[in-house]
RODO-2510 file (C-alpha; in nm, 4 decimals, decimal comma):
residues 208
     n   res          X          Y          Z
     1     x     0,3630     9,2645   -12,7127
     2     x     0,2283     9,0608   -12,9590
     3     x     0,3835     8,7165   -13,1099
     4     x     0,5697     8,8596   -13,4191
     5     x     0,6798     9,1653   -13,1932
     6     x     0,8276     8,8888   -13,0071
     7     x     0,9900     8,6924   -13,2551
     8     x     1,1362     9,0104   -13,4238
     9     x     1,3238     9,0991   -13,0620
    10     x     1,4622     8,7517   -13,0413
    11     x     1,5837     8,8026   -13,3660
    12     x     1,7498     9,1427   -13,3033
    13     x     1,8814     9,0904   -12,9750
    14     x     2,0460     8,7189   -13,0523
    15     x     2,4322     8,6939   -12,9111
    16     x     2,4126     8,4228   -13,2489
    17     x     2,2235     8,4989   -13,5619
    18     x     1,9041     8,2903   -13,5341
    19     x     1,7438     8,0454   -13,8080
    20     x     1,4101     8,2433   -13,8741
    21     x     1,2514     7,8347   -13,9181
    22     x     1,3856     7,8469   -13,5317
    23     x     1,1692     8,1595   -13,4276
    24     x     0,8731     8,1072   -13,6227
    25     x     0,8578     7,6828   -13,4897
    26     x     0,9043     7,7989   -13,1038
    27     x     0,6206     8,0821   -13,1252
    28     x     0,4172     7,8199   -13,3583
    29     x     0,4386     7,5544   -13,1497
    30     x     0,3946     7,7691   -12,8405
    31     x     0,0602     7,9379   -12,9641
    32     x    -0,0836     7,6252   -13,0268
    33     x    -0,0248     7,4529   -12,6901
    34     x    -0,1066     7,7764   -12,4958
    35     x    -0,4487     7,7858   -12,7075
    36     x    -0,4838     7,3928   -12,6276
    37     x    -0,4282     7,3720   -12,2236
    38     x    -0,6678     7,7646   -12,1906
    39     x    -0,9483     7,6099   -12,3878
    40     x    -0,9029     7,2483   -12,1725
    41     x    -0,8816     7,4754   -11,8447
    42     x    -1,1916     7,6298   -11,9890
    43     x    -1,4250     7,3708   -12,0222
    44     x    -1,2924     7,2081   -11,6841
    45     x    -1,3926     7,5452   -11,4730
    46     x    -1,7133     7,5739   -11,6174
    47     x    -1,7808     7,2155   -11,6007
    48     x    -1,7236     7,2361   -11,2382
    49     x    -1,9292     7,5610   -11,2091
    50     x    -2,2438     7,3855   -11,3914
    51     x    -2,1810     7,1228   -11,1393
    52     x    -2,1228     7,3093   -10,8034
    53     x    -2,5173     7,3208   -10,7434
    54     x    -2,6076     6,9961   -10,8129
    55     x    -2,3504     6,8831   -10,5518
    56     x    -2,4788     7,1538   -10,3155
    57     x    -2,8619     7,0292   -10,3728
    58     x    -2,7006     6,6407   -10,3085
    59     x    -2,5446     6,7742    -9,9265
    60     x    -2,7988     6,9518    -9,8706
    61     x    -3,0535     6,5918    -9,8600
    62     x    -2,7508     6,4270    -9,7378
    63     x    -2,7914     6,6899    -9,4360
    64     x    -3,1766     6,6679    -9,3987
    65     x    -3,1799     6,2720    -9,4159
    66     x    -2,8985     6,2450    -9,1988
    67     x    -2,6884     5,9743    -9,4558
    68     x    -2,3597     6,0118    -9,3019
    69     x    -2,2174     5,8663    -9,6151
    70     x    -2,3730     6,0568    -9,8794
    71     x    -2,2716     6,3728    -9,6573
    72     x    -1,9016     6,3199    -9,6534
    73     x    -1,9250     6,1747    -9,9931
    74     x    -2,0927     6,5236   -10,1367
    75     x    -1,7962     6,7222    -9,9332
    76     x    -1,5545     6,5453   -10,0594
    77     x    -1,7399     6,6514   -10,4346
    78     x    -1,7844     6,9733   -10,3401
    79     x    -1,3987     7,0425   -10,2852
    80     x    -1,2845     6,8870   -10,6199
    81     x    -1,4660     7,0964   -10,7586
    82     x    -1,2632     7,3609   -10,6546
    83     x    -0,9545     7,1657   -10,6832
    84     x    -0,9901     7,1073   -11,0248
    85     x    -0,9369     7,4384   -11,1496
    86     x    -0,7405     7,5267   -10,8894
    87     x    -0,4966     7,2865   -10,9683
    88     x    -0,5235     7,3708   -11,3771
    89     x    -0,4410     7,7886   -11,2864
    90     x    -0,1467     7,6640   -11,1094
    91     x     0,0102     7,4576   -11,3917
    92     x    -0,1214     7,7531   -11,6473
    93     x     0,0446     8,0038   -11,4954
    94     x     0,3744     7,8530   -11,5067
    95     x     0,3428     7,9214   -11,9223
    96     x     0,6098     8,2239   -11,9964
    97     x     0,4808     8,5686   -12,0766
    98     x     0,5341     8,7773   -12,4035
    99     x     0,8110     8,9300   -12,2226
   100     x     1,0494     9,1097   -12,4765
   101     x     1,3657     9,1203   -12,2624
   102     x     1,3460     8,7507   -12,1863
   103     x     1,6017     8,5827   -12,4636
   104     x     1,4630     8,2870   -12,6526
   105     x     1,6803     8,0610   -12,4813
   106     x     1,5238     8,1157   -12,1222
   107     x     1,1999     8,1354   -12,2651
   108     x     1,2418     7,7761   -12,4170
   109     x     1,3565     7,7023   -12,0294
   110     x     1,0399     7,8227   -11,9057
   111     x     0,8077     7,6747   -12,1332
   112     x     0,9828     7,3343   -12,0716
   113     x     0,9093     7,3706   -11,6971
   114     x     0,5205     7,5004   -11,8123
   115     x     0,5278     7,1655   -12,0593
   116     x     0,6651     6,9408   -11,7175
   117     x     0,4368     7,0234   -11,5143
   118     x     0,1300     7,0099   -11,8002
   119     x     0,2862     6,6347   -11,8483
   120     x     0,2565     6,5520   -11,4922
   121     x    -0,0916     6,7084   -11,4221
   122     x    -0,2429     6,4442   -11,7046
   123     x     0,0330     6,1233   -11,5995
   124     x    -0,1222     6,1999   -11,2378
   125     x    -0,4555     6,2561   -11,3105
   126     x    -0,5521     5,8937   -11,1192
   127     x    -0,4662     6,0531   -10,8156
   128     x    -0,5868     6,4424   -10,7987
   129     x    -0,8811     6,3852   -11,0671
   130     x    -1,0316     6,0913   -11,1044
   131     x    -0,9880     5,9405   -10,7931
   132     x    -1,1823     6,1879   -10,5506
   133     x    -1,4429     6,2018   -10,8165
   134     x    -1,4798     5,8526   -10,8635
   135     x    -1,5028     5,7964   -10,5266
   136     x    -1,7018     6,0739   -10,4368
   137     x    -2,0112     5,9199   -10,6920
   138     x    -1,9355     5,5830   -10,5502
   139     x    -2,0300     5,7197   -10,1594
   140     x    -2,3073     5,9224   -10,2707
   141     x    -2,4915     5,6757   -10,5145
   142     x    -2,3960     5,4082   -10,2135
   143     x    -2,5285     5,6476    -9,9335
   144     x    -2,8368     5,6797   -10,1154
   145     x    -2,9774     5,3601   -10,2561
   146     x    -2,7861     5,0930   -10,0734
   147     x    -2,5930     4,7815   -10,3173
   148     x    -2,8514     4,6943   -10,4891
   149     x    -2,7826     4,5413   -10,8461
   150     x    -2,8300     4,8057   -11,0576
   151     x    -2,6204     5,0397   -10,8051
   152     x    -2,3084     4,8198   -10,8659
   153     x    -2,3487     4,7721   -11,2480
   154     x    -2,3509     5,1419   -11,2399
   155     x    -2,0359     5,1648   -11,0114
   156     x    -1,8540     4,8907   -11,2744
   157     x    -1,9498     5,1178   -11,5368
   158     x    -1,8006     5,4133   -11,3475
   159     x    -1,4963     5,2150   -11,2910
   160     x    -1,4117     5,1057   -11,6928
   161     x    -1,5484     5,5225   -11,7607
   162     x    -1,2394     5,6183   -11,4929
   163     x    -0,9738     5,3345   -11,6315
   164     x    -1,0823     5,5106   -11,9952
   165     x    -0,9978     5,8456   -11,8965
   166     x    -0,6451     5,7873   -11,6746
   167     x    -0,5448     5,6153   -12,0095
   168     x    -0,6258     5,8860   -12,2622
   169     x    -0,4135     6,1382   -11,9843
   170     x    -0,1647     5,9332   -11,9796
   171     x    -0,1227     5,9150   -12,3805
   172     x    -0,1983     6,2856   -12,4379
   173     x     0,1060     6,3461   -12,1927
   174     x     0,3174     6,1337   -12,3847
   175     x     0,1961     6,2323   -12,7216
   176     x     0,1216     6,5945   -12,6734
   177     x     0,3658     6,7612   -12,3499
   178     x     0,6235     6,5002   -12,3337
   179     x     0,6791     6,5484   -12,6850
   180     x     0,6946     6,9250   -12,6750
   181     x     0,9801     6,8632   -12,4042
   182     x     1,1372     6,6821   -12,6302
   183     x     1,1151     6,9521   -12,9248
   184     x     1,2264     7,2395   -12,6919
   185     x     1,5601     6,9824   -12,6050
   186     x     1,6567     6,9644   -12,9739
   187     x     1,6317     7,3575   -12,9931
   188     x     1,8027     7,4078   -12,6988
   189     x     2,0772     7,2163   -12,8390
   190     x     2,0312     7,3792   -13,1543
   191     x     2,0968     7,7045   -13,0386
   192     x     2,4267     7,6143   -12,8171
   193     x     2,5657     7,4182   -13,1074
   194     x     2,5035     7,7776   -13,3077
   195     x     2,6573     8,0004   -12,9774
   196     x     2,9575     7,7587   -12,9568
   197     x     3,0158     7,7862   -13,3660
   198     x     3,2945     7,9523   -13,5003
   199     x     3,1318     8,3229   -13,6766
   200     x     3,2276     8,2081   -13,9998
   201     x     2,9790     7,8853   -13,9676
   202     x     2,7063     8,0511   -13,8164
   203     x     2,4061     8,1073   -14,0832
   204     x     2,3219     8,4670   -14,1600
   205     x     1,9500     8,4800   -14,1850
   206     x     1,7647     8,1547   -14,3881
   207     x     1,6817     7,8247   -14,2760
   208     x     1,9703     7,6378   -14,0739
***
């Protein structure tokens, strides 16, 4: 079923005459955010795939010059890199499907959940992210040359890269997911006000 199928059944199978500005804003805004987090999960899974043999080729000297360090450090690499995507299909698949018996009301309910969950992925990214990454490049660049100078201007470097990045999550939560929640409220609202109307207030067709 394809978007307009879906915003035509909404339409016809409405207990309360729907705003067609109501249908066409919650598939609008839904297309765009479902085009947004498949493109992000995209570039994050093959990211990690153009990675995976580097950090292979890294244990596997770790291994052969015995740098205990380095080793665990190249593990603990190795499985966020399976994490990470991991993680992203989990939060993806919580989106709502074209589904033409599920009423625009519960799909709004969904896709809040889907836009929750999205919010907290980014607000926690310190912890599931950056953090095993960040430390997983500080063992192995540690583990391999020692603290010398230009290894710990390199690790400060790291550290203002990571602070960066936990930052820009946290404000495309707020500004992108968090907001959506926000949007899908004021429909929600929007459409009880309309279902607790009296039938000669409710529009007929139009713009609210």
């Amino acid at each position: 079923m394809t978007w307009k199928d879906l915003q035509e059944q909404w339409k016809r199978t409405a207990v309360t005459p729907l705003a067609a500005s109501t249908t066409q804003d919650a598939l609008r805004r839904a297309q765009r955010l479902r085009r947004l987090i498949f493109w992000r999960d995209s570039a994050e899974s093959v990211a990690a795939l153009v990675l995976l043999p580097f950090v292979i080729i890294w244990l596997r000297d770790a291994l052969r010059a015995h740098l205990i360090l380095s080793q665990a450090s190249a593990v603990l690499l190795l499985g966020w890199l399976f994490y990470v995507p991991w993680s992203l299909w989990r939060a993806r698949r919580l989106l709502p499907r074209n589904d033409p018996g599920l009423p625009l009301q519960r799909y709004l309910e969904l896709e809040r959940q889907a836009m929750l969950a999205q919010a907290r992925l980014l607000e926690q990214a310190g912890w599931w992210y950056i953090a095993p990454c960040a430390l997983g490049i500080t063992g192995l660049t540690l583990g391999n040359y020692g603290p010398t100078r230009g290894v710990l201007i390199y690790l400060a470097m790291v550290l203002v890269l990571c602070v960066l990045i936990e930052r820009l999550n946290k404000q495309k939560a707020k500004s992108i997911f968090r907001r959506r929640i926000a949007d899908i409220d004021a429909t929600c609202r929007e459409l009880t006000a309309l279902e607790a109307a009296p039938d000669d207030t409710r529009p007929i067709g139009g713009k609210l």
